[in-house]
NUPAKOL-604156 format. One line per field, with one value per residue: residue number from 0; residue in three letters; x, y, z of N, C-alpha, C in turn. Coordinates in pm, whole numbers, m for minus. Layout:
BEGIN
resi <- NUM|...
resn <- ala|...
n.xx <- X|...
n.yy <- Y|...
n.zz <- Z|...
ca.xx <- X|...
ca.yy <- Y|...
ca.zz <- Z|...
c.xx <- X|...
c.yy <- Y|...
c.zz <- Z|...
This chain:
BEGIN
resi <- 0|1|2|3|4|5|6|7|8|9|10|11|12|13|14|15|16|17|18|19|20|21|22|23|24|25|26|27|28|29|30|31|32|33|34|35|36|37|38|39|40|41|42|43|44|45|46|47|48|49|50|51|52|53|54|55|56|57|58|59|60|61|62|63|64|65|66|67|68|69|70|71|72|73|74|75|76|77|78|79|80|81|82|83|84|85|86|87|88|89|90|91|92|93|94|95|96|97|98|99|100|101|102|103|104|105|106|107|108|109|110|111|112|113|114|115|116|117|118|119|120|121|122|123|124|125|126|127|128|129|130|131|132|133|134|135|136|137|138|139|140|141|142|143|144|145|146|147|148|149|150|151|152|153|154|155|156|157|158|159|160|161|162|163|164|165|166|167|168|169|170|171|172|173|174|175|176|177|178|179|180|181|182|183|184|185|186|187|188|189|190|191|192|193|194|195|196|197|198|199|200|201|202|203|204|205|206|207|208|209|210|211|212|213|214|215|216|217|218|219|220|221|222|223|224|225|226|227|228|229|230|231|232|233|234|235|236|237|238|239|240|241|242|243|244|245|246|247|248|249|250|251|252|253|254|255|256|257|258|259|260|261|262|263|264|265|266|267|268|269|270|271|272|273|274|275|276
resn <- unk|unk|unk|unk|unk|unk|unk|unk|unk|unk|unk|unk|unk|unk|unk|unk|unk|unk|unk|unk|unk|unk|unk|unk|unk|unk|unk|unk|unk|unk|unk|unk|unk|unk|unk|unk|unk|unk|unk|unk|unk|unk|unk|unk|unk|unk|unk|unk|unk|unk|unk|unk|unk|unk|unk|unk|unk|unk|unk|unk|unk|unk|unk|unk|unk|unk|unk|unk|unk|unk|unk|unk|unk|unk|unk|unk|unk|unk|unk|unk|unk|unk|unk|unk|unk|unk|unk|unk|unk|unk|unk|unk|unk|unk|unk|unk|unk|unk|unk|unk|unk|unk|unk|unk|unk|unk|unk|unk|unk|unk|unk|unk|unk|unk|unk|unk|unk|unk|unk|unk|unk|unk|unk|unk|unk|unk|unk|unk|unk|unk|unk|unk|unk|unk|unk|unk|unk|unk|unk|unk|unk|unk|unk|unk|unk|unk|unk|unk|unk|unk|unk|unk|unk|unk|unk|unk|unk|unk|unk|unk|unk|unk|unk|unk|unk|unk|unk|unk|unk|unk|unk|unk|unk|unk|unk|unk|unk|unk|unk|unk|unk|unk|unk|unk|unk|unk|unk|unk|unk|unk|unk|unk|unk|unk|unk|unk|unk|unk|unk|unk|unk|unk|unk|unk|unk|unk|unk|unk|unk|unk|unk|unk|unk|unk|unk|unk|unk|unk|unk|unk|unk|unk|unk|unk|unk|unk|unk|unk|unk|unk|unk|unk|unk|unk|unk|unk|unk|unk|unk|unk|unk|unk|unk|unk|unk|unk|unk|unk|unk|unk|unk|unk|unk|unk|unk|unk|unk|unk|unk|unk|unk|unk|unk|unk|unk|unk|unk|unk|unk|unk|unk|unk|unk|unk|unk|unk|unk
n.xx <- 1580|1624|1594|1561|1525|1404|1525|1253|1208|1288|1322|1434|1341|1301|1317|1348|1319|1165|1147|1076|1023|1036|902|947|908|763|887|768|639|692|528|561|707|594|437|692|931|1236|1606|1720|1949|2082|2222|2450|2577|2450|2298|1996|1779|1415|1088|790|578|375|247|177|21|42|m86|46|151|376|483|496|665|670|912|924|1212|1448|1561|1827|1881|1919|2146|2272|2037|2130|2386|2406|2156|2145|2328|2165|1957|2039|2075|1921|1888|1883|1983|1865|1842|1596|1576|1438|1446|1546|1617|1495|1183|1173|1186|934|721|750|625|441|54|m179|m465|m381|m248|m475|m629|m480|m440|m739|m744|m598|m714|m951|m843|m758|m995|m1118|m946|m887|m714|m504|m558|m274|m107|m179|m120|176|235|121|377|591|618|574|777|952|899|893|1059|1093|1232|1172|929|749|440|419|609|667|737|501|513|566|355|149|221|247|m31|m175|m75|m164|m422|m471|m382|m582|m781|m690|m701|m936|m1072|m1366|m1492|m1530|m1558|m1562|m1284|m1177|m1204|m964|m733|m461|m542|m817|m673|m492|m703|m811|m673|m578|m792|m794|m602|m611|m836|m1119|m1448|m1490|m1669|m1859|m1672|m1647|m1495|m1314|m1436|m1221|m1086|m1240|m1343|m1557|m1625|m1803|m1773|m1796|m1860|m1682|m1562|m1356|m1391|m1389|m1370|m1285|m1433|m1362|m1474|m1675|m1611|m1371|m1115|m1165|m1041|m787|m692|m444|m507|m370|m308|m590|m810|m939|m1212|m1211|m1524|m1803|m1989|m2269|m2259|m2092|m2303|m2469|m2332|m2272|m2614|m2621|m2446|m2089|m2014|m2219|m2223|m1978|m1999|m2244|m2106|m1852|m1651|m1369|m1156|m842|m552|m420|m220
n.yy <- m1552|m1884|m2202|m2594|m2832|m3074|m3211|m3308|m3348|m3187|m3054|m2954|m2652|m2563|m2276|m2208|m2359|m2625|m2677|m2901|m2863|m3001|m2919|m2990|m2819|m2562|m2192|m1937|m1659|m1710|m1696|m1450|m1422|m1544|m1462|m1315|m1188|m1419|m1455|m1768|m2002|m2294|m2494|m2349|m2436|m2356|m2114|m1901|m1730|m1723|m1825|m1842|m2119|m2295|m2357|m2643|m2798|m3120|m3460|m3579|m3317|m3239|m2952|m2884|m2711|m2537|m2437|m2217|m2175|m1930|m1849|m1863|m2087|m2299|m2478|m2482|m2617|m2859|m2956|m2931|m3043|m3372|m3428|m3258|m3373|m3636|m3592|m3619|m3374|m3042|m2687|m2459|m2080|m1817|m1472|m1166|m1067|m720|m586|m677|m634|m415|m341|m453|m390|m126|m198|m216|m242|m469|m339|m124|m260|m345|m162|m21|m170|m177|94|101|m110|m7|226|91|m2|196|315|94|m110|m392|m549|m595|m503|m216|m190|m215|2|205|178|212|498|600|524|715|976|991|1003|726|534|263|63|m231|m354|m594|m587|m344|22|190|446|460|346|489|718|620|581|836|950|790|815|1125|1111|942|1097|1315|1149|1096|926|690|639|360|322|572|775|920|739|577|703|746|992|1237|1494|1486|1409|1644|1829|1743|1777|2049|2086|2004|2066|1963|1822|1817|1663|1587|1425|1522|1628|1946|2130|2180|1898|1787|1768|1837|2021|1934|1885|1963|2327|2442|2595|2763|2735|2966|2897|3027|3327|3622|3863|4202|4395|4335|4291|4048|3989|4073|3985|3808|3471|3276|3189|3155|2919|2677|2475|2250|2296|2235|2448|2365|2262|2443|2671|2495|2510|2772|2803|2666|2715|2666|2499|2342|2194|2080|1880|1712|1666|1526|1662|1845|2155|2326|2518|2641|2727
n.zz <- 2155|2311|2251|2347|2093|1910|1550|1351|1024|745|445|108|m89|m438|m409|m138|179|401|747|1037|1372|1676|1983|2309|2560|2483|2514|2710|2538|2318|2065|1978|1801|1564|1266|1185|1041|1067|1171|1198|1408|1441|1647|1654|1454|1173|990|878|709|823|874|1060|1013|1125|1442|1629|1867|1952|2048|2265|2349|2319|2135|1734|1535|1258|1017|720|538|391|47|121|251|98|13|288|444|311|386|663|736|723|997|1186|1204|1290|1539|1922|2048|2003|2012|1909|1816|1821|1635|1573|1233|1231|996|771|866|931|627|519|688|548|298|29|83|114|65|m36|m303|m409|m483|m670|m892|m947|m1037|m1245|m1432|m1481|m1625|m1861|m1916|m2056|m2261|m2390|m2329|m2247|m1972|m1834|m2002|m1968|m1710|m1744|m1908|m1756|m1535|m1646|m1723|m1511|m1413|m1530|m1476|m1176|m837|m767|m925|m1135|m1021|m852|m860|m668|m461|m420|m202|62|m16|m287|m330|m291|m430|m681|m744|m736|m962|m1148|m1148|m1176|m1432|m1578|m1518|m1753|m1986|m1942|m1883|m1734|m1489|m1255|m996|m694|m753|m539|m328|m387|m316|m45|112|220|180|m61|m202|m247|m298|m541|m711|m720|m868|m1091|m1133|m1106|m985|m614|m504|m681|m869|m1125|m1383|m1483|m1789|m1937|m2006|m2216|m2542|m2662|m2487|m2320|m2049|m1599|m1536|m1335|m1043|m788|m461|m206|152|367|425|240|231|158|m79|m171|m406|m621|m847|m782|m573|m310|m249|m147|157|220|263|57|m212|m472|m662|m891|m1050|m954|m691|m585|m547|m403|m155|m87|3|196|368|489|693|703|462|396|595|553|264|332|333|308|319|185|210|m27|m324
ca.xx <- 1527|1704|1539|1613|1372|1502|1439|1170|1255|1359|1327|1451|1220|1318|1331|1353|1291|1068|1171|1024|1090|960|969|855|846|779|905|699|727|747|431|532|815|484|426|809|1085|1357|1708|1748|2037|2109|2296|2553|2640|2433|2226|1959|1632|1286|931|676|451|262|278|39|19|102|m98|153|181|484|493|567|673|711|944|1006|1323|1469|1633|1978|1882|1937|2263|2265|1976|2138|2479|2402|2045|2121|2349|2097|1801|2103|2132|1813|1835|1971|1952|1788|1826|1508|1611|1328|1556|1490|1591|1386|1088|1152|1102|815|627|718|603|301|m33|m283|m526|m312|m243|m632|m736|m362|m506|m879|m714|m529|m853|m1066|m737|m758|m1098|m1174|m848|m889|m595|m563|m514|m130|m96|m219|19|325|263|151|465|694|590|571|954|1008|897|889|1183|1095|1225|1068|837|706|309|419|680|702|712|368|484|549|232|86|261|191|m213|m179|4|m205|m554|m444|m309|m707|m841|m635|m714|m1096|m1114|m1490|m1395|m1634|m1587|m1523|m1106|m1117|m1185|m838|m579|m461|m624|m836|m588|m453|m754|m862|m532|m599|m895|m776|m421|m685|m986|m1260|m1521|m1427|m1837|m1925|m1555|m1682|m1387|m1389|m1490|m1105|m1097|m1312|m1329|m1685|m1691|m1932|m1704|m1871|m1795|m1524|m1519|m1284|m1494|m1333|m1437|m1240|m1474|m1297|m1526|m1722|m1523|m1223|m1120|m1153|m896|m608|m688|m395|m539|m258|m324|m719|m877|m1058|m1223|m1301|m1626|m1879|m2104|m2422|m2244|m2047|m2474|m2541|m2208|m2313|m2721|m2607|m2343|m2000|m1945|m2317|m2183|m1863|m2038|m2311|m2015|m1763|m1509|m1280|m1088|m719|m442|m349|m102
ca.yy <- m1663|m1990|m2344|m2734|m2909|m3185|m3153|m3398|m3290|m3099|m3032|m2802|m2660|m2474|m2151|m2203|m2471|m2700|m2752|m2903|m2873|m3066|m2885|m3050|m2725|m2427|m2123|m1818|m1534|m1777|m1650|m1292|m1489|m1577|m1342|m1208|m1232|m1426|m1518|m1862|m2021|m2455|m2543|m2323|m2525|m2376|m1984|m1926|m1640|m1836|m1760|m1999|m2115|m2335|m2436|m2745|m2909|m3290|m3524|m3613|m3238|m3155|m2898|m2901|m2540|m2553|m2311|m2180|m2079|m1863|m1837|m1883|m2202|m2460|m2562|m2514|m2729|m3020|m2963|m2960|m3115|m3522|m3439|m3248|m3521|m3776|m3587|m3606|m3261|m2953|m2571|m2282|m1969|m1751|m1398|m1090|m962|m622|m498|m770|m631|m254|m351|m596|m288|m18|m236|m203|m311|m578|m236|m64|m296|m341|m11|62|m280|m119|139|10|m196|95|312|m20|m74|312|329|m19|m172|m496|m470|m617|m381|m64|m168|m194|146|333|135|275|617|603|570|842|1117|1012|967|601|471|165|m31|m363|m343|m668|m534|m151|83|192|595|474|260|602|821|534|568|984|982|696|887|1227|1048|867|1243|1388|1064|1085|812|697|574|242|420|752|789|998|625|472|802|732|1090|1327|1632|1438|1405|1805|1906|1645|1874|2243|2115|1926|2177|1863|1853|1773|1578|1469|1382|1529|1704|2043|2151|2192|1812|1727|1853|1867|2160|1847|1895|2083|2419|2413|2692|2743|2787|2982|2818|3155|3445|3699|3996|4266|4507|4289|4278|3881|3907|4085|3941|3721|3400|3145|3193|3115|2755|2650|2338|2317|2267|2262|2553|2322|2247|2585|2707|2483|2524|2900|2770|2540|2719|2584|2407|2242|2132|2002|1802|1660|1553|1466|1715|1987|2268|2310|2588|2598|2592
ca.zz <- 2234|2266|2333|2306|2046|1787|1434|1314|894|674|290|34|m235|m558|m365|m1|242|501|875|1141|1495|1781|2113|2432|2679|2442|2586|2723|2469|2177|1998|1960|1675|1474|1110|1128|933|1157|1156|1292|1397|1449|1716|1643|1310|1060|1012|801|756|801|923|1140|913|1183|1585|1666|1961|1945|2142|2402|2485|2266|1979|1619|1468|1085|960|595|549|300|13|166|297|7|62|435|509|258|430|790|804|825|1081|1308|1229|1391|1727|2009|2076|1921|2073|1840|1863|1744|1645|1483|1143|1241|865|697|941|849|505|549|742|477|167|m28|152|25|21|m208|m423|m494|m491|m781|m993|m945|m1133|m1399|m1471|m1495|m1716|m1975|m2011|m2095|m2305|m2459|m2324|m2168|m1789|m1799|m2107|m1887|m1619|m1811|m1985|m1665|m1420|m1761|m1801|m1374|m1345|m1609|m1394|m1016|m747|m719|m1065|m1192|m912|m893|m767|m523|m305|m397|m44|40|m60|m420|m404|m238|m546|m814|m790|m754|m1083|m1223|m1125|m1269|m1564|m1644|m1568|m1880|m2067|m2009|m1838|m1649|m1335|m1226|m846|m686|m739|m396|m236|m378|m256|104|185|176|129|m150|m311|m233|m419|m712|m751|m703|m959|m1225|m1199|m1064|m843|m482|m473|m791|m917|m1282|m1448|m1566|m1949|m2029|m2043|m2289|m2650|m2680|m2400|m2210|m1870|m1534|m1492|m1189|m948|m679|m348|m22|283|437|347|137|280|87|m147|m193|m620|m625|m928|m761|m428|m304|m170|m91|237|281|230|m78|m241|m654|m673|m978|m984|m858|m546|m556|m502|m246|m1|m5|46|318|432|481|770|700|357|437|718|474|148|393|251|332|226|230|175|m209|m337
c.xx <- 1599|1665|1614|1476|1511|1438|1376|1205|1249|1384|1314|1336|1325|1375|1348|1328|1230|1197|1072|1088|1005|1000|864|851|874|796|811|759|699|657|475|679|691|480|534|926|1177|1487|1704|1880|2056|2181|2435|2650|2569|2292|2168|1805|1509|1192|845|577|321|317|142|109|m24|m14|m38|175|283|398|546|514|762|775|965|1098|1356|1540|1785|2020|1912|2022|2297|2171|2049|2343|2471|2290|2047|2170|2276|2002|1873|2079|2020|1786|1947|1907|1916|1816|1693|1547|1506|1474|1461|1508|1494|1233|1046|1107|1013|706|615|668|431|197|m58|m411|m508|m310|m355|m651|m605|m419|m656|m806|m701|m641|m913|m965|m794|m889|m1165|m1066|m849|m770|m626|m488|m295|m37|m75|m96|156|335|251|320|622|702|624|712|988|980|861|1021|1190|1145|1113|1035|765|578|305|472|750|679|593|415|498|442|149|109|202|47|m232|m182|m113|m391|m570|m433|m472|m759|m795|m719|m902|m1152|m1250|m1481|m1539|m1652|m1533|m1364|m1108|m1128|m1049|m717|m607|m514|m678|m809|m517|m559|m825|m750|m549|m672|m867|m675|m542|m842|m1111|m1354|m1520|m1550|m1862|m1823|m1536|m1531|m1401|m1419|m1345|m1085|m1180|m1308|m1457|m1731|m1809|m1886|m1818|m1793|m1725|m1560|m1449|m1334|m1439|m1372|m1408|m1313|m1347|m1348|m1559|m1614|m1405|m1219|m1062|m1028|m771|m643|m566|m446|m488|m254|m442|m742|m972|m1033|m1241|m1443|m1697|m1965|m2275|m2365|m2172|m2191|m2451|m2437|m2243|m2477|m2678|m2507|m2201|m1974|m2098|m2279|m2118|m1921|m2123|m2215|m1904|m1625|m1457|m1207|m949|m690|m411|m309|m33
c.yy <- m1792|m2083|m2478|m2784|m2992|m3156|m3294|m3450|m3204|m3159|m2947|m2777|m2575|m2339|m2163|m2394|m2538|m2743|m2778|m2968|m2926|m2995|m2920|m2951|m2576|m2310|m1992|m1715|m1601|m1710|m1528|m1305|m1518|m1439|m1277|m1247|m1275|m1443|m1631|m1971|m2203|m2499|m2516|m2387|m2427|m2175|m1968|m1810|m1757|m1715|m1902|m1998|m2196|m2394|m2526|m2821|m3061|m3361|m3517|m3470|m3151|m3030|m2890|m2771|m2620|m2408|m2315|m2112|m2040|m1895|m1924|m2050|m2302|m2510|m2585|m2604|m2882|m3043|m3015|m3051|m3264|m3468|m3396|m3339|m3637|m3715|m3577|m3485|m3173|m2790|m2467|m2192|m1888|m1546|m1330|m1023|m854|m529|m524|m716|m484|m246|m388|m411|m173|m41|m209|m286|m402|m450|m172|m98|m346|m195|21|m36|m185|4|111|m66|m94|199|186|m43|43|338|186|m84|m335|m503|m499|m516|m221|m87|m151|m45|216|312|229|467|657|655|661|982|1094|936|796|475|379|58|m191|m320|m472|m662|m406|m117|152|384|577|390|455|747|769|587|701|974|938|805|1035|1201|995|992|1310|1293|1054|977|707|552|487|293|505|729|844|853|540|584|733|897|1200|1437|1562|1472|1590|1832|1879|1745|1986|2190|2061|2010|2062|1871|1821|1656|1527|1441|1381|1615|1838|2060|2139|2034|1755|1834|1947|2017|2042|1858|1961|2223|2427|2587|2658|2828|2811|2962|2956|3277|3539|3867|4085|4397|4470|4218|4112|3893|3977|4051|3792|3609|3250|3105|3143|2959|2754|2527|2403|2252|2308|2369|2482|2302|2387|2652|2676|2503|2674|2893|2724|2634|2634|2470|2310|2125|2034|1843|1671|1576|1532|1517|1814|2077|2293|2459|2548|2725|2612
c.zz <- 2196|2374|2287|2222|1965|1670|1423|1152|871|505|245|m86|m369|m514|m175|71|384|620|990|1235|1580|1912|2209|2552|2588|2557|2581|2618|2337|2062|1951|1842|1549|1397|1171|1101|1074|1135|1270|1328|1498|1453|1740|1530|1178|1088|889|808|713|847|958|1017|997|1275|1589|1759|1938|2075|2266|2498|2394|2161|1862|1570|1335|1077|796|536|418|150|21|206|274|61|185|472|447|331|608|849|862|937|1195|1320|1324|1551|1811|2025|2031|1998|1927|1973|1744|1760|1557|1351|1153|1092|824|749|893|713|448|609|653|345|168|76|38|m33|m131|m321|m510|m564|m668|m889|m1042|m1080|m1240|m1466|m1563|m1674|m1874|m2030|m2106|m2208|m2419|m2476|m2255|m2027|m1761|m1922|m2038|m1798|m1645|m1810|m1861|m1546|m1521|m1746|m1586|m1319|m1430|m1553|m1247|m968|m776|m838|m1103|m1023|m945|m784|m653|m449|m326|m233|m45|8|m175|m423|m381|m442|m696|m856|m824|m861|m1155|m1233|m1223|m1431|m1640|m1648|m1706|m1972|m2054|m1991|m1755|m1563|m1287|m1045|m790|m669|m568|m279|m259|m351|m112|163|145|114|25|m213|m323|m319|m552|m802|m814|m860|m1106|m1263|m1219|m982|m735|m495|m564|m874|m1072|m1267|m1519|m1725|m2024|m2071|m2151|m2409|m2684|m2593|m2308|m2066|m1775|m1577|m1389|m1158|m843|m558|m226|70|394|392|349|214|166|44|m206|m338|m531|m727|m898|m620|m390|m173|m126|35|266|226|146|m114|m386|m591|m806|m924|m956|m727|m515|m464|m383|m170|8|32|152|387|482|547|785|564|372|533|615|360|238|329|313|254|245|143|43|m239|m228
């Protein structure tokens, strides 16, 4: 998109920098430039990545769009800027950086990065670390065994925020950790957290851990419950069942999903059963 406005100012900061533009007949379309990374380009003198930070209508009618431009900007705004503040009117061009946008859409949420903190909180206070303590050690130990080397929890991609918490969750189960709220609410999904289960021997419902965790022998008992009947006569221990669907379950809910029956169970804890492994 490419209009006439004049610049009003312009100032650099430490890291980026302040423009404002005055335009007296914004153009149709212009809005759909608001929250995304742009490349913008001034008058054909001067190119630079920004983002609107605010359109307000002016008395008179005009508009004033604030941009904050990037990085790149220092020396370009202190090179080219008097000269555009001298001239009445100057042409922009507004362009979407479609990389900058791809990577902006595949980064960590604001979700995530509660629900991966929520963690780390919970890892430190059961562990007796202190929460920037916990994060170090789990973000350390993180890049030592997953694809994603070392991550930063403010602009990791949301499959290593997605892999981070897995790891991090499994990792407080070994450690014995007592989780302030149910772990199966900070995975992005269910079949994540059904696997967590079946690979760690937990309870899909009451998110207790089995007996091998603990020294004391205080764990549940863990059973692994087929949602696929098996049928009468069939040796459960040479029966190959890679094929049928099963949840763990403790043997009190093991009980009730065959009291209740399955698909009343499921319905009631809001769980399912998946293919394992």
């Amino acid at each position: 998109m490419i209009f006439r406005c004049s610049l009003k100012k312009w100032k650099t900061r430490k890291q980026s920098g302040v423009v404002n533009l005055i335009i007296k007949d914004i153009p149709d379309g212009f809005d759909k430039f608001e929250n995304k990374p742009l490349i913008v380009n001034f008058n054909q003198m001067a190119q630079a990545s920004a983002k609107i930070k605010n359109i307000e209508q002016l008395a008179n009618g005009d508009h004033e769009v604030i941009l904050i431009t990037g990085k790149d900007s220092k020396r370009i705004l202190i090179n080219v800027g008097p000269k555009l503040k001298k001239m009445e009117e100057i042409r922009v061009k507004f362009e979407i950086n479609k990389k900058e946008q791809q990577r902006l859409m595949n980064m960590i949420t604001n979700s995530q990065r509660n629900k991966a903190f929520a963690v780390i909180e919970d890892m430190g206070n059961s562990i007796g670390y202190e929460k920037e303590e916990m994060k170090e050690a789990l973000v350390m130990r993180f890049s030592e065994v997953s694809e994603h080397g070392r991550i930063s929890l403010s602009d990791c991609s949301k499959k290593a925020a997605i892999d981070f918490i897995d790891f991090a969750i499994r990792l407080g189960y070994e450690l014995g950790v007592q989780w302030e709220e149910n772990p199966r609410k900070r995975l992005d999904s269910l079949d994540r957290w059904l696997r967590m289960c079946l690979d760690k021997k937990i309870c899909a419902v009451s998110t207790k851990p089995g007996k091998n965790y603990y020294i004391d022998n205080s764990g549940e008992i863990v059973h692994v419950h087929h949602a696929d009947a098996i049928g009468m006569g069939q040796n459960r221990q040479k029966l190959d069942d890679s094929n049928l669907k099963k949840i763990c379950l403790s043997a009190e809910y093991h009980n009730i999903a065959h009291k209740m029956g399955w698909k009343s169970f499921k319905k009631k804890y809001h769980v399912e059963a998946i293919v394992y492994p």
